[in-house]
C-alpha positions as CSV (number, residue, x, y, z in Angstrom):
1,X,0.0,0.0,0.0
2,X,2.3,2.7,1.2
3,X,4.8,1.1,-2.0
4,X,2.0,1.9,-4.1
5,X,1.1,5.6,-2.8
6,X,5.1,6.2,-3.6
7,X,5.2,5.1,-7.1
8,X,1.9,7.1,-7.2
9,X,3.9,10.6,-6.2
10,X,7.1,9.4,-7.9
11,X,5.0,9.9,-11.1
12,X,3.0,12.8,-10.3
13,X,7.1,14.6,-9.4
14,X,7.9,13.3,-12.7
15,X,4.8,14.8,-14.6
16,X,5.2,17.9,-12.8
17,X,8.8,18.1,-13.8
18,X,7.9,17.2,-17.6
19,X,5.6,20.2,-17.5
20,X,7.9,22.9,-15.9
21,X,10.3,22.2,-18.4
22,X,7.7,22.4,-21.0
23,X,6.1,25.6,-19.3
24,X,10.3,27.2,-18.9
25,X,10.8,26.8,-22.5
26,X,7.3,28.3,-23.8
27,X,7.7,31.4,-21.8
28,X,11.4,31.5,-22.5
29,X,10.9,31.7,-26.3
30,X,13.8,34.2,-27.3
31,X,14.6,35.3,-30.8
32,X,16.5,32.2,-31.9
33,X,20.1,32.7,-33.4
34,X,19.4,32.5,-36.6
35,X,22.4,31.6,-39.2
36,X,22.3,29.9,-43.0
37,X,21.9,26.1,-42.1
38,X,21.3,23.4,-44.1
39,X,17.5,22.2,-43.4
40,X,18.0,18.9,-45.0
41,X,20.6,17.8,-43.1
42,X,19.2,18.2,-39.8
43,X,15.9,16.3,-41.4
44,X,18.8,13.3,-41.4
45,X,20.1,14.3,-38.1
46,X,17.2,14.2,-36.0
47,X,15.7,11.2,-38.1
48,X,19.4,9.5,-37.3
49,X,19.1,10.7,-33.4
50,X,15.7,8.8,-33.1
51,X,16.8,6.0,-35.4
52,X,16.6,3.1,-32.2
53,X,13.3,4.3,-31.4
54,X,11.9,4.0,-35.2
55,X,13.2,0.4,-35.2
56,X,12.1,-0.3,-31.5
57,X,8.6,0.9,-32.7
58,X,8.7,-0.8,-36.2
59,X,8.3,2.2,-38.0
60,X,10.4,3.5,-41.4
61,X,12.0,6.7,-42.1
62,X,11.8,8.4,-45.7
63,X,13.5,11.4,-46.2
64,X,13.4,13.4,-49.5
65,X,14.8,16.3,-49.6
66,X,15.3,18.2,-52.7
67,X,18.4,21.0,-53.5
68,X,17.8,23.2,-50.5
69,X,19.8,26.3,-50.3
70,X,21.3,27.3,-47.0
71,X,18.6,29.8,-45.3
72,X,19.0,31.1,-42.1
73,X,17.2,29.4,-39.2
74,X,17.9,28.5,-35.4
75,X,19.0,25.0,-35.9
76,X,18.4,24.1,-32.0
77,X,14.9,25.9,-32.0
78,X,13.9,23.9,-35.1
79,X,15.8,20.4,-34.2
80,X,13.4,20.8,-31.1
81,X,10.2,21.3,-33.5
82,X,11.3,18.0,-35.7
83,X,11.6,15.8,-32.4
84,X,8.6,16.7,-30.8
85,X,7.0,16.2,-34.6
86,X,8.6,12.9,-34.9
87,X,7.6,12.0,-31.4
88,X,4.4,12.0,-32.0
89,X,4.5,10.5,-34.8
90,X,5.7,7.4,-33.4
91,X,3.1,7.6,-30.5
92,X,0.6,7.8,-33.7
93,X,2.1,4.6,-34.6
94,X,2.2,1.5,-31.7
95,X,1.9,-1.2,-34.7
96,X,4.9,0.2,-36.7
97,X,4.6,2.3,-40.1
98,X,5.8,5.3,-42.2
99,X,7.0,8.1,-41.4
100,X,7.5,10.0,-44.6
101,X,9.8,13.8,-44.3
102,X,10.2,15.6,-47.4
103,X,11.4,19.0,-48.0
104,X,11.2,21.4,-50.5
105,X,11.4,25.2,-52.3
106,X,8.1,26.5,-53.5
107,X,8.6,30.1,-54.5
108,X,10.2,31.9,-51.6
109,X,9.5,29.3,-48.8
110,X,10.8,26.3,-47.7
111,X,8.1,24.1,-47.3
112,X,8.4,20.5,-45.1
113,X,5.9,17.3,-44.8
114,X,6.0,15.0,-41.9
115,X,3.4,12.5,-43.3
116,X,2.7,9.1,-41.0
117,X,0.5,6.3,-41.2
118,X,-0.6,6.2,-38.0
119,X,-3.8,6.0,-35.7
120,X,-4.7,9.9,-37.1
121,X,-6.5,12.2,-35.0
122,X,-10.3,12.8,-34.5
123,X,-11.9,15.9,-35.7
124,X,-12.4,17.3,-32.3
125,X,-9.3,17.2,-31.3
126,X,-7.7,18.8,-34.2
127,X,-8.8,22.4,-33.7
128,X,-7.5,22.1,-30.6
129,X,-4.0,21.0,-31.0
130,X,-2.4,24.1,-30.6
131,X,-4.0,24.7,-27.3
132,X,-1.8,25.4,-24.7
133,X,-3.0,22.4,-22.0
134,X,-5.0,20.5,-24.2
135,X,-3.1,16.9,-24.6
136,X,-5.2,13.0,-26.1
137,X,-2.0,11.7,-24.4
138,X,-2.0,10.0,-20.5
139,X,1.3,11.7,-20.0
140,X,1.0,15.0,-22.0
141,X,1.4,18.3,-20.6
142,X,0.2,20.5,-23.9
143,X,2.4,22.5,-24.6
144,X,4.6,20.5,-27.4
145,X,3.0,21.8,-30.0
146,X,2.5,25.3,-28.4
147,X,6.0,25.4,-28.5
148,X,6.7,24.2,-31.9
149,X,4.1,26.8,-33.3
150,X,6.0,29.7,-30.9
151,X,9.1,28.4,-32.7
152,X,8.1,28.4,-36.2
153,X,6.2,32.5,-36.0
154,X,9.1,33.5,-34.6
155,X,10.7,32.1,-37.7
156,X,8.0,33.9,-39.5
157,X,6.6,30.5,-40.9
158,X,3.6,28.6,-40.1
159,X,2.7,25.1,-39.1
160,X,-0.5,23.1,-39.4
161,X,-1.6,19.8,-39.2
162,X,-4.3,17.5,-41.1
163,X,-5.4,14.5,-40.5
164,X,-8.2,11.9,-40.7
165,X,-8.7,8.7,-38.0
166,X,-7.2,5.7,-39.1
167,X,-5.7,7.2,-42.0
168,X,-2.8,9.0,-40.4
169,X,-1.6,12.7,-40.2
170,X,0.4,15.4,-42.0
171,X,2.1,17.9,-40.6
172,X,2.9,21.1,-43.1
173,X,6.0,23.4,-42.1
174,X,6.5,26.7,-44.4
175,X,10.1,28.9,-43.0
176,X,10.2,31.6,-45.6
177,X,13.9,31.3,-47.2
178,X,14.3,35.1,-45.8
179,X,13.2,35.7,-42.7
180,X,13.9,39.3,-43.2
């Protein structure tokens, strides 16, 4: 009983940490550094960093990623946005799948789709995704996405996400190539 009640606050203390690190780096949102990156590569980075958890989960990585020219972006800011992405993702996806990244140049932006195959997301939920609180998840604080969108208007882009149940979702990513 009393082992029980402990592994009952040791959780709660870990949820509670989860979310003031979330909450510390959604009020801490400072003008990235921006400097002329290369957008593809850290596609392959991050998909390369997560690499045992796609194989734990059964799920494959595409990438596709046409000529991108260097454009300046805060590489850590936006390494943060693809793992949260990709994390979800791979929640979306218990049974294994695809998880399909490709990048590229239409007109003055640099547009990137993070397409899976997984569980998808009801209608209800989808307005609400960029909530601050709102989470479908047991563990969730809320604020992932909240984040990611701070991240990507302060990078003067925008981010949504479409999806249908069972028939996976697709998240759209457009960084302007100059931020001006």
């Amino acid at each position: 009983e009393a082992g029980h009640k402990l592994h009952l606050i040791h959780e709660e203390v870990q949820r509670l940490e989860k979310f003031l690190s979330d909450l510390s780096s959604f009020t801490r949102s400072a003008p990235g550094q921006k400097t002329p990156g290369d957008v593809a590569a850290l596609i392959r980075e991050v998909g390369d960093l997560m690499q045992d958890s796609f194989k734990e989960k059964g799920v494959i990585l595409r990438v596709q990623a046409e000529e991108i020219p260097l454009f300046p972006f805060d590489a850590g800011q936006i390494r943060q946005v693809l793992v949260n992405i990709f994390k979800n993702a791979l929640e979306a996806m218990p049974q294994g799948g695809e998880l399909a990244v490709t990048a590229q140049v239409k007109e003055n932006l640099v547009e990137l789709t993070i397409r899976d195959t997984g569980q998808g997301i009801a209608p209800e939920h989808l307005q609400q995704l960029f909530t601050p609180f709102f989470s479908t998840k047991e563990k969730g604080t809320g604020l992932g996405l909240v984040i990611c969108r701070g991240i990507i208007e302060q990078h003067r882009g925008d981010i949504r996400i479409d999806s249908q149940p069972e028939r996976g979702a697709t998240c759209t990513i457009r960084l302007p190539l100059d931020p001006g």
